[in-house]
BASERO-969344 format. One record per residue (C-alpha): residue number from 1; x, y, z. Coordinates in pm, whole numbers, plus 32768, in hexadecimal, padded with zeros to 4 digits. Layout:
<node><pos>NUM</pos><px>X</px><py>Y</py><pz>Z</pz></node>
...
//
This chain:
<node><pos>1</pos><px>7E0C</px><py>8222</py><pz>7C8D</pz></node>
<node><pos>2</pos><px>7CF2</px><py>81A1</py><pz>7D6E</pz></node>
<node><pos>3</pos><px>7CF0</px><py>8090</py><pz>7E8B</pz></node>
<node><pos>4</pos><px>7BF9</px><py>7FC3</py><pz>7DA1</pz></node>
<node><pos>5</pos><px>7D33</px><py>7FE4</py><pz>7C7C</pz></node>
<node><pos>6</pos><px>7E2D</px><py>7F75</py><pz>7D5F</pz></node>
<node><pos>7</pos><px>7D77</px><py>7E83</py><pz>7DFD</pz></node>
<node><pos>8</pos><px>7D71</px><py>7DE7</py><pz>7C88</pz></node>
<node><pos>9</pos><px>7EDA</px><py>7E29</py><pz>7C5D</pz></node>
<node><pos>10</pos><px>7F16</px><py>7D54</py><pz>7DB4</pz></node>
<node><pos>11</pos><px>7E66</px><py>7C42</py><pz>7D51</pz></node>
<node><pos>12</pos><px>7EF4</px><py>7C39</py><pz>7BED</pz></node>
<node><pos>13</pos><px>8040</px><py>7C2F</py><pz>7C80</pz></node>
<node><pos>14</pos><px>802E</px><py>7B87</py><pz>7DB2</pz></node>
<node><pos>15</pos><px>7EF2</px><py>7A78</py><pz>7D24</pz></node>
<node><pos>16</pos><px>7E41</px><py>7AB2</py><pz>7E69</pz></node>
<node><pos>17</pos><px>7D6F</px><py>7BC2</py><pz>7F2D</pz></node>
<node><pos>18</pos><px>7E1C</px><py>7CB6</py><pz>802B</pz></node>
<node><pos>19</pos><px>7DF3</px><py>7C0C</py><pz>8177</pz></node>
<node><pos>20</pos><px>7D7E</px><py>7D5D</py><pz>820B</pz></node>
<node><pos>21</pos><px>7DEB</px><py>7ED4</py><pz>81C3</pz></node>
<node><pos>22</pos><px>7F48</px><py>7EAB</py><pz>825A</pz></node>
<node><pos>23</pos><px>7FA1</px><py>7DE4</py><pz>815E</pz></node>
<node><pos>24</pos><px>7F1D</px><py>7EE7</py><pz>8043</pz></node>
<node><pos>25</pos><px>7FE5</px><py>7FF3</py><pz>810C</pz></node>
<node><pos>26</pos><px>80F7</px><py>7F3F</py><pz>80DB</pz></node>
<node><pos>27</pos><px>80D9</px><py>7ECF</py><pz>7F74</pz></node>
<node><pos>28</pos><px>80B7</px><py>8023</py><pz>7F0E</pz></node>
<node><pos>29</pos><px>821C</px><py>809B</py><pz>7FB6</pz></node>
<node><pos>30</pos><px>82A7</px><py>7F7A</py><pz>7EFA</pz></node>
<node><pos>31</pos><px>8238</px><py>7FDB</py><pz>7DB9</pz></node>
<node><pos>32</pos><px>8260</px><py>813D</py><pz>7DDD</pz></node>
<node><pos>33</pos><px>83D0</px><py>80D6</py><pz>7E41</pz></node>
<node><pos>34</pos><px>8401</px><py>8000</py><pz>7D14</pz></node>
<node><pos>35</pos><px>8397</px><py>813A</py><pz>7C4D</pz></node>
<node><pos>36</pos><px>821D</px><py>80AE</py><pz>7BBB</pz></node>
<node><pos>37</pos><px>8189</px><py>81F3</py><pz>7C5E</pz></node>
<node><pos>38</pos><px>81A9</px><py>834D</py><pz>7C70</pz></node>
<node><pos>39</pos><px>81CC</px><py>83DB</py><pz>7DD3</pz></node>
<node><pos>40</pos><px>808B</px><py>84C1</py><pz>7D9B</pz></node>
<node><pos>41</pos><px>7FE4</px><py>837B</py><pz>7D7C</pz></node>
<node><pos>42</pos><px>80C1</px><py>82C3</py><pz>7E91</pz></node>
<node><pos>43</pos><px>8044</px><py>83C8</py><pz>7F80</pz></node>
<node><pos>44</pos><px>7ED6</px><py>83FB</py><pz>7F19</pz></node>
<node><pos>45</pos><px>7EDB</px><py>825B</py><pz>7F52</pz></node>
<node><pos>46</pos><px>7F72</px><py>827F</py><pz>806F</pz></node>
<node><pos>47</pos><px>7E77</px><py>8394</py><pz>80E4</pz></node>
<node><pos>48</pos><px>7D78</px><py>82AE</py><pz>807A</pz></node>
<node><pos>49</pos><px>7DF4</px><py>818D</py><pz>813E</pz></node>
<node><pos>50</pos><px>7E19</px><py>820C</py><pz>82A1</pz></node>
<node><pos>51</pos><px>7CC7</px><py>82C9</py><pz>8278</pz></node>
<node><pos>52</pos><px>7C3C</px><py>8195</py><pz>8281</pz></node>
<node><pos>53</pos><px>7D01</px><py>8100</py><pz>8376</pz></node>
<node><pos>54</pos><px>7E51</px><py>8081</py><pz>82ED</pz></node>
<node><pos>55</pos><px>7F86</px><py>80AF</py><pz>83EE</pz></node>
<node><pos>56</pos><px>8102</px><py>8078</py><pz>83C5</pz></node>
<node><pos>57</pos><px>81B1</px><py>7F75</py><pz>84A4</pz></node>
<node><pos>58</pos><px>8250</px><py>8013</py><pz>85F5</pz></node>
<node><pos>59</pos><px>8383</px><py>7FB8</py><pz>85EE</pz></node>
<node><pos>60</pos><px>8480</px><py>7FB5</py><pz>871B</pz></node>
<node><pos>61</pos><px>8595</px><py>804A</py><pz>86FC</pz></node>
<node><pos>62</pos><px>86D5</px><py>7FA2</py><pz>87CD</pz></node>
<node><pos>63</pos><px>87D4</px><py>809A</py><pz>886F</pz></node>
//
């Protein structure tokens, strides 16, 4: 799977365009969760993503 195919897929499901790459990061961990993708694909997409830029939240953790 390529950016430009789930790019489509985004907008097909969500009936808009990804706000910026963030938001394709994290539409492709929810459909790889839901089980639409492989993880060979989940992690070349992934790959893809933060070679271009694409970052997971920080989050802080409380203790």
């Amino acid at each position: 799977m390529t950016l430009g195919e789930l790019r489509t897929i985004f907008f097909g499901m969500k009936q808009y365009e990804p706000a910026n790459i963030n938001e394709l990061l994290d539409f492709a961990g929810q459909i790889y969760l839901k089980g639409n993708i492989c993880l060979s694909k989940y992690r070349n997409l992934i790959r893809e993503l933060e070679a271009t830029g694409a970052t997971k939240p920080d989050y802080a953790l409380e203790t």
